[in-house]
N, C-alpha and C positions, 0 to 999 in steps of 0.2 A: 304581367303587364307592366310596362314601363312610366315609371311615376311622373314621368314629365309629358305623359298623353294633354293630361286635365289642365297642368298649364298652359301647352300650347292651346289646346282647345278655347280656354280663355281670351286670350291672347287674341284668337281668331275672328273670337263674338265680340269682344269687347273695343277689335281697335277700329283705329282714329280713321276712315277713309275719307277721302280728299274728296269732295263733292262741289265741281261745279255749277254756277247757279248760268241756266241755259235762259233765253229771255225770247221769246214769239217776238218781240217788236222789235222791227227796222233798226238799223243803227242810223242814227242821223247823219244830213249829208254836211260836209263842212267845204260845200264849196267857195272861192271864194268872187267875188262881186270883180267885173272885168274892172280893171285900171286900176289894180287894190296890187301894192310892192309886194314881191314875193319875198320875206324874209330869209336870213339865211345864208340868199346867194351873195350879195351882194359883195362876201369876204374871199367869197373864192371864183367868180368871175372879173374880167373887169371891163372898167368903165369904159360906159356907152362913148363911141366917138361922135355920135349925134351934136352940135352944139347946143340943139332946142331941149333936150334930154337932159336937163340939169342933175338925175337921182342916176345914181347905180344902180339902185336894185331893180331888175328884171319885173314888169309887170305883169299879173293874169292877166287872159287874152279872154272873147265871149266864149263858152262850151264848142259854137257851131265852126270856129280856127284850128279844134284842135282834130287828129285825125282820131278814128274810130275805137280804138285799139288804147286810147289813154283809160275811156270810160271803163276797160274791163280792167286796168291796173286797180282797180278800186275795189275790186269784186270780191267780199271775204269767202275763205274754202268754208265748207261744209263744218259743223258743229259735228261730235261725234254722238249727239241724241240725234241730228239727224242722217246720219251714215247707219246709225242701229236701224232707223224704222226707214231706209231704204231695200229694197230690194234688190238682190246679187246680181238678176239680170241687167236692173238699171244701172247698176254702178258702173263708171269708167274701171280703167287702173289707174289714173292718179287717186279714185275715191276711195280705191279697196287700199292700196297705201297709204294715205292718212289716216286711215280709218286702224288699221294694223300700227299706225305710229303714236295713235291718241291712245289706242289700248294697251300698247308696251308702255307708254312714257304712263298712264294711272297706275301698271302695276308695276313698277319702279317706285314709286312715289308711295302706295300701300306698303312695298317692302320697306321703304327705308322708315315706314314710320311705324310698322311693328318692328323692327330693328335701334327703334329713339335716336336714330340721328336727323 
């Protein structure tokens, strides 16, 4: 038997997995209050021709201006605790891909840290 079983075996129990912390609670919404400057643009648009419009920067509008399809820009994908405790039938293919990308990129990350880089 190959003396270097027992140290990989070690190795195996002993390393460092990357464990991320999954949270049940909503992530807060950060929208922002209508007539509030949108930061930011202001350096890469430019000024408003408006005379009454003294500010550059681009205002938020109320939620009900904007078309339907902004709301879902906001949508975070799936957690890969919740893609495990889904079901194959429920899953799309964008889910079953994410899902196959959160679990190559953990065991890249196990490799490279039995590996000490």
């Amino acid at each position: 038997m190959n003396n270097s079983v027992p140290h990989l075996r070690r190795l195996l129990i002993n390393r460092p997995l990357h464990h991320h912390p999954y949270s049940s609670t909503p992530t807060p919404s950060f929208t922002m209050k209508p007539g509030t400057p949108i930061p930011g643009l202001s350096t890469i648009l430019p000024p408003s021709k408006d005379p009454a419009n003294n500010s550059n920067a681009p205002t938020a509008k109320p939620r009900e201006e904007y078309p339907s399809w902004v709301s879902e820009l906001a949508v975070a994908p799936p957690t890969l605790a919740k893609l495990r405790n889904m079901k194959m039938e429920e899953a799309s293919d964008l889910d079953m891909r994410r899902y196959l990308k959160l679990v190559r990129r953990n065991l890249i990350k196990d490799n490279n840290a039995i590996a000490g880089i």
